[in-house]
C-alpha positions in Angstrom: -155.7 -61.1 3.0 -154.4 -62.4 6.5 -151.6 -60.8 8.7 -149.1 -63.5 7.8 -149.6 -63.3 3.9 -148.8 -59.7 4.2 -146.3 -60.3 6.5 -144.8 -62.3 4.0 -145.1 -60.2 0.9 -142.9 -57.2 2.9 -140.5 -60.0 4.3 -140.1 -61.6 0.6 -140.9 -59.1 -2.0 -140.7 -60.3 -5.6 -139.9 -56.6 -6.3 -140.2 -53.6 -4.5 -141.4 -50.4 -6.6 -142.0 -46.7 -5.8 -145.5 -45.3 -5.4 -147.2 -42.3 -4.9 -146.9 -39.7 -2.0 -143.2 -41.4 -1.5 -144.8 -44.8 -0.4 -143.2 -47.8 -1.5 -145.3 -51.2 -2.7 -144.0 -54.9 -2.1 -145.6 -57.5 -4.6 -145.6 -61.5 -4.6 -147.4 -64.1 -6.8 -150.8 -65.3 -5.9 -151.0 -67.4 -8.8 -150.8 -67.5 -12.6 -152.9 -64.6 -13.4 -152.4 -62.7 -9.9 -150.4 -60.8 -7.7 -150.0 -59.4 -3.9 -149.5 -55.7 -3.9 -148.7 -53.9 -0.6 -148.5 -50.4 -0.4 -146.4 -49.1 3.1 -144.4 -46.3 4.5 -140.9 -47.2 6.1 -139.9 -45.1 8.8 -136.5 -45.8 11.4 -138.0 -48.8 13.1 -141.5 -49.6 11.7 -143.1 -50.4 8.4 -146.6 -49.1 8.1 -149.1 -50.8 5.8 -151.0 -48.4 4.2 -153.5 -50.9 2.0 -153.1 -54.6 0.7 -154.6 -55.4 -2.8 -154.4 -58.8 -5.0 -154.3 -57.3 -8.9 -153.7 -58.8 -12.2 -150.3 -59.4 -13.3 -149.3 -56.5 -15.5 -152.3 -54.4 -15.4 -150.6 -51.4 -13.5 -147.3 -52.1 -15.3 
């Protein structure tokens, strides 16, 4: 994935979910059968990305 989809996922979320270790992951649509997941860390003043994967919707769910 580019910068500016990712970018995009954190700036428009479809939903934002807890994760492990006290992360946090973003997720858009891709398409139909796909989604954007974006696992980051927000601290005071920056967002760290800590990985970017596309998935199938619902398998994780």
């Amino acid at each position: 994935m580019d910068e500016a989809t990712v970018m995009d996922a954190l700036a428009n979320a479809e939903g934002v979910k807890p994760a492990y270790g006290g992360r946090r992951m973003a997720e858009i649509t891709l398409d139909e059968r796909r989604v954007l997941r974006v696992v980051f860390v927000e601290e005071v003043d920056v967002i760290n990305v800590v990985t970017v994967y596309p998935a199938r919707r619902g398998r994780y769910d």
